[in-house]
N, C-alpha and C positions, 0 to 999 in steps of 0.2 A: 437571075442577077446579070448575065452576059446580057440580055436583052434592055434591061435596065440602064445598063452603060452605054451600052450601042445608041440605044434610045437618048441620054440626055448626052454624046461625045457629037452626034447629028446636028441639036438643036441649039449647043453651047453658043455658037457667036450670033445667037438672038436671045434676048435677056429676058424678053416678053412672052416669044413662044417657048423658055424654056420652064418660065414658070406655069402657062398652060398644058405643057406635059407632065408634070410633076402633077397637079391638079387633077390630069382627066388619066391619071395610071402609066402614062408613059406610052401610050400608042399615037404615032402621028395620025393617022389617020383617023381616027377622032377627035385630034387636034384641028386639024385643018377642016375638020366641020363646024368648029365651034366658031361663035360668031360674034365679037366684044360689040361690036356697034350695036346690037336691038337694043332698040330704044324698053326705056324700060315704063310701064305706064304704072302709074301711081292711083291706086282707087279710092275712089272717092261716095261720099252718099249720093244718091240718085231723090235729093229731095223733091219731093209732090207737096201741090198746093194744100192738097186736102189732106196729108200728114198733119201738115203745120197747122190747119183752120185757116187759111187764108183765104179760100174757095168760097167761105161765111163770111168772111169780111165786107159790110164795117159789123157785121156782128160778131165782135170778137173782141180783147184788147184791145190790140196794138201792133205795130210793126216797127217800134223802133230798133228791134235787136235782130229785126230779120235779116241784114248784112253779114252779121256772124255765122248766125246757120250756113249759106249757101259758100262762104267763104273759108268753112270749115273751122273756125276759130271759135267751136262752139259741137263740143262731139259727144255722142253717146256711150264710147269705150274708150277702152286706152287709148292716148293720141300717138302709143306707140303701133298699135293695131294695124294687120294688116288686113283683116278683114270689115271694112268699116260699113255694116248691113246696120240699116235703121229697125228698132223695133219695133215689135206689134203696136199699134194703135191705138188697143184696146186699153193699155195699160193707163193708169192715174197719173203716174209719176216715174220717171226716168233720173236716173244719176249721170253725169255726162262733168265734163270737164272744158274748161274755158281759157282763152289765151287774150292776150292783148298785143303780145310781140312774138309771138309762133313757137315760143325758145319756153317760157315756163308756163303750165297750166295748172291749174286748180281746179278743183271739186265743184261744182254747183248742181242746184235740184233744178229738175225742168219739170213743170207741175201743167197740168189742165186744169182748167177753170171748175170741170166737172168730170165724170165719167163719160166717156163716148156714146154710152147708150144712152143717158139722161140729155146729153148734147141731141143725140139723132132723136131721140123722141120728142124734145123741146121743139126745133127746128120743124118734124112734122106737125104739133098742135100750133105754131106759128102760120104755117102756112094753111090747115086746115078749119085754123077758127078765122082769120083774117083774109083770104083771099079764094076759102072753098076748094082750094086745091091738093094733092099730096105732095108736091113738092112747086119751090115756089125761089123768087129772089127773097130772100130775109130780109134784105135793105129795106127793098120795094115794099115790102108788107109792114116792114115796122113805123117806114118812115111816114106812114098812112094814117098810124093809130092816135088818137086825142093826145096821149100824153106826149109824144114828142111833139107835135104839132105847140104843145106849149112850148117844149122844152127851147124848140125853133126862135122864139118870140121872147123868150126870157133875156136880161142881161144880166140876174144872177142867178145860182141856186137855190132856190130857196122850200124849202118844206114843203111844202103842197106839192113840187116836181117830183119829189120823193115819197108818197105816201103809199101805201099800201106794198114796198118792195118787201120781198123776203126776208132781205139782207138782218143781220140781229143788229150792226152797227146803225140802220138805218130806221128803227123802231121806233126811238125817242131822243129823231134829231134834233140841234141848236141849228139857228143860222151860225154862229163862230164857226162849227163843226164844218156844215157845209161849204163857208167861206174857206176853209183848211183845206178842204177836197180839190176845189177850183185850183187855188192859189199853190197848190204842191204837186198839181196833175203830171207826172211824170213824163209822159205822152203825148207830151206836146213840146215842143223847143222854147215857146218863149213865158212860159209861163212866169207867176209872181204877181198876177193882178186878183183879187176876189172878184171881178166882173168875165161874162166869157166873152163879151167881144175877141179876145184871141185864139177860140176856138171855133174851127171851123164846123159845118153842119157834120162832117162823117166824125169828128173828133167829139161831139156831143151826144151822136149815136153810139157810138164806143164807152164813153166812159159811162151812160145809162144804161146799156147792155154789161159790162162789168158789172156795177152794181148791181144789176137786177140776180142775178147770176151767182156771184159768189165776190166778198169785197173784198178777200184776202192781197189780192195785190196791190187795192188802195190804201187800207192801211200798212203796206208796207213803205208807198210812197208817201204818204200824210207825216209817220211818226218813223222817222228813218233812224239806221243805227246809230248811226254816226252823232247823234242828238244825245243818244245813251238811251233809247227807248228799245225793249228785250225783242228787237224781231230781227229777222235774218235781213240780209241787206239785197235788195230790188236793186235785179241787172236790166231790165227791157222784158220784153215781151215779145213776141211775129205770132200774128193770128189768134190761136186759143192754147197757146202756151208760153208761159212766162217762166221766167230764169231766177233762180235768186242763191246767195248761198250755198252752202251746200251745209247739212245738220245729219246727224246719226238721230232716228227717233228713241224717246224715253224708252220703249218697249225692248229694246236693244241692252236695254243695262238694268232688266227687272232682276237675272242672275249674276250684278258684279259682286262685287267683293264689300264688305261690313265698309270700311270707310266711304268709297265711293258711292253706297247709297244714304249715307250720312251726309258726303256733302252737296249730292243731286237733290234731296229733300229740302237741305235748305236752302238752299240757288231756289227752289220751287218757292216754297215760301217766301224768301227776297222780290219775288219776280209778281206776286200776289198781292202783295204789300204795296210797292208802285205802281203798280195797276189802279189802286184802289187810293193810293194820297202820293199826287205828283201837281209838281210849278204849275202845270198848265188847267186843274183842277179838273180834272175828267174821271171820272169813274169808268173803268174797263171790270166786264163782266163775262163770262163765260155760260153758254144757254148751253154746251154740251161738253165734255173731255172726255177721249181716248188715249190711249195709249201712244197715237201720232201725234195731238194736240202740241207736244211739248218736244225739244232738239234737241240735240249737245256739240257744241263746233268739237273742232279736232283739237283744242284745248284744254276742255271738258267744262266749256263755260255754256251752262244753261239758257234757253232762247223760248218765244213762242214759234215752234214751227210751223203750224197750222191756225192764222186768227178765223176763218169764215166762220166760227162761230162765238167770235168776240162782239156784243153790244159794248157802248156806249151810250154814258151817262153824263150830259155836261153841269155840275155843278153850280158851276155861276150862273145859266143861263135857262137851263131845266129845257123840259122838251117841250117845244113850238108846236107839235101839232092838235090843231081843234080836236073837240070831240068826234068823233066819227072818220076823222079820216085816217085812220090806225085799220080801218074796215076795210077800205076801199080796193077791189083788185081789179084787174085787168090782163091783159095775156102778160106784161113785165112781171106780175105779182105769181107767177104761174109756171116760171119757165124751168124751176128745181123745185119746187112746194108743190105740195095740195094746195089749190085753191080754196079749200074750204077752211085749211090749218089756220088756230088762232094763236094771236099774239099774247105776249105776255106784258100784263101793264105796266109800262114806266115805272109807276108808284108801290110795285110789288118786288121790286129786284133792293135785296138786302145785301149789306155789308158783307157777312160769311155768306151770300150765295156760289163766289166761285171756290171759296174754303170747302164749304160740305161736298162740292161736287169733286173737286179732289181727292179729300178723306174717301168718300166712297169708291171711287172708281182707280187712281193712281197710286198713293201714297201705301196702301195695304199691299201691293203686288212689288210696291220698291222695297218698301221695309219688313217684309213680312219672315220669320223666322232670321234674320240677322244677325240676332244680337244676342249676349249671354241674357238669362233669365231676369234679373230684377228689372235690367233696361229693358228689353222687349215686353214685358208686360207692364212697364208705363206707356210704353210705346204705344203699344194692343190697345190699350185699356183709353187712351185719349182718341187714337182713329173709330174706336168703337163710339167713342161722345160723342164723336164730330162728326161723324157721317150721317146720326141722327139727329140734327140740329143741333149741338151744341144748346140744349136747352137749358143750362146754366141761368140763362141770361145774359153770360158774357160776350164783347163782343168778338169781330173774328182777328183785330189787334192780339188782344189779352192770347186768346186762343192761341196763335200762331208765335206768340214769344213763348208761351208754356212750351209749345214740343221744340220749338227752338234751343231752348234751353236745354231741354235731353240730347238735342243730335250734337253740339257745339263740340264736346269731348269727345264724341264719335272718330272725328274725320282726322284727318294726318295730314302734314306738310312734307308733299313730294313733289318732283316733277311730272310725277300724271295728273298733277292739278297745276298746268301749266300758264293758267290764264291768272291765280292770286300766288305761284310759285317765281323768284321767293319771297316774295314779300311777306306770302305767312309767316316767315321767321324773323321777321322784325317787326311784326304789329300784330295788338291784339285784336286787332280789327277782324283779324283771319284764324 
């Protein structure tokens, strides 16, 4: 204690070092080591080209969001973090958080185009079917091949440019469709024309490398939220990773609670329904669903997370392409596919096609054991119909209002159903 005193009756007529003694135990001479000026450095990501895909560029997206990245206004961890280490590479999709004024951030997914290994192995049969080498310029080698060579030459999109991609939206395109693509290119600054004259050659390489690739980010830009169309809302893109949203996946709430999967079912079913009869007459189809397929924002309002395996069906206009060029491949047709994999025709994709693939693969893992007995075995007893085609005869309308009609009573008016709360308590809408 005597020391104590001695120690702060020394330093009392400096106000500064008397709060650094108190701090460092009350010994001066540890005081007067310490040293308020160092500077203090603030760490930051050490981003790389080839993190980002930009090293591939123009095979790649995009660069319009690359400003955020290097600006930090766009991070992989807490933006309270002090440790701001970028991760593995390898991974599909990262969770990261996004600002516009430094001061509040939100949630968004940063997704790849593909897996890194599907990427490096794409890149080598690029460069080893097209220029005989193992590694090669991508630009160089693509911009070489027949199909861009049209792509060069065209002033608009039209069918034939697109044939033979992977993509399921790009299967049994309309020119409308196509003109939608052009006209809503997110990727470019001036866009709003269906002609590309306002696209430059690396900008026509880019969005025929997305397509070729995986279209997820174009239909995010084609049919944007903001419209009321069910996808997460497209922030930009840098390289071979795009920004969007941020969504919890369906798989995440296979164990919540009886009402919650009562009203995730039917957000499922609403979301299936305008897929299939909307203003702009397109039929949207599903050629696969997992368990990531499908979101939930932090509302608990239902989304498609994942479209790359969403086709398109244009109603008014049916699909443009001649016979045989559904056939047609080339290294674009090749770059995530077996080249040998075949298409599914136009004129074979049914009404309940994305119904039954639900029933079978989602809907039994959300609803399954839930509910008391009589409800759960109407429940059972219709996912069991439906997963096997609904051979009724009915269609997947009828269908999907029958179970509709079981989940309805299900669900509860709370604030964890924050996106139709409270308005569920004044309409029977909810």
């Amino acid at each position: 204690m005597g020391r104590w005193i001695c120690c702060l009756c020394s330093r009392v007529a400096d106000p500064l070092m008397l709060l650094l003694v108190l701090a460092l135990g009350c010994n001066p001479s540890t005081a007067a080591k310490a040293s308020p000026s160092v500077p203090h450095v603030k760490p930051s990501y050490s981003f790389g080209r080839t993190f980002l895909g930009l090293d591939k560029c123009n095979a790649c997206i995009g660069t319009s969001i690359c400003k955020k990245f290097f600006k930090e206004e766009i991070r992989f961890d807490t933006w309270l973090s002090s440790h701001l280490k970028l991760p593995p590479s390898s991974l599909l999709s990262y969770s990261g958080n996004y600002t516009d004024d430094a001061k509040s951030w939100r949630l968004v997914d940063i997704t790849r185009l593909t897996s890194k290994y599907q990427h490096d192995r794409a890149d080598k049969r690029i460069c080893t079917s097209l220029l005989k080498t193992k590694t090669c310029s991508l630009e160089r080698a693509l911009r070489r091949t027949q199909r861009f060579q049209k792509w060069l030459r065209a002033k608009r999109l039209t069918p034939d440019l697109v044939q033979g991609l992977s993509s399921p939206m790009l299967r049994c395109p309309s020119q409308r469709l196509l003109d939608r693509i052009v006209r809503r290119y997110a990727e470019v600054p001036d866009a709003g024309s269906i002609y590309m004259d306002h696209l430059t050659d690396r900008d026509k390489l880019r969005l025929l490398y997305t397509l070729a690739v995986n279209s997820h980010p174009i239909l995010l830009q084609i049919f944007p939220d903001v419209e009321g169309w069910p996808f997460p809302r497209y922030l930009g893109s840098c390289g071979r990773l795009l920004v969007s949203a941020s969504t919890r996946p369906l798989r995440d709430f296979f164990g919540a609670a009886p009402e919650v999967a009562a009203d995730l079912a039917l957000q499922l079913l609403a979301v299936l329904r305008s897929m299939a009869t909307n203003d702009l007459n397109y039929f949207f189809y599903f050629t696969h669903v997992d368990a990531g397929t499908f979101g939930v924002f932090s509302n608990g309002h239902l989304f498609i997370r994942d479209a790359s395996t969403m086709g398109i069906i244009d109603k008014e206009e049916g699909s443009q392409l001649i016979d045989g060029q559904q056939e047609y491949r080339d290294i674009f047709s090749c770059l995530t596919a077996d080249c040998q994999s075949s298409f599914m025709p136009c004129d074979s994709i049914r009404e309940k096609h994305s119904l039954v693939l639900v029933c079978q693969g989602l809907l039994p893992k959300l609803l399954a054991g839930k509910f008391q007995p009589p409800v759960q075995e109407k429940i059972d007893a219709f996912l069991q119909r439906c997963a096997h085609g609904l051979g009724d005869g009915r269609g997947a309308s009828e269908a999907m209002a029958e179970l509709a009609e079981i989940l309805k009573p299900l669900r509860s008016c709370d604030s964890r159903f924050a996106y139709r709360y409270p308005d569920c308590r004044y309409s029977d809408k909810f």
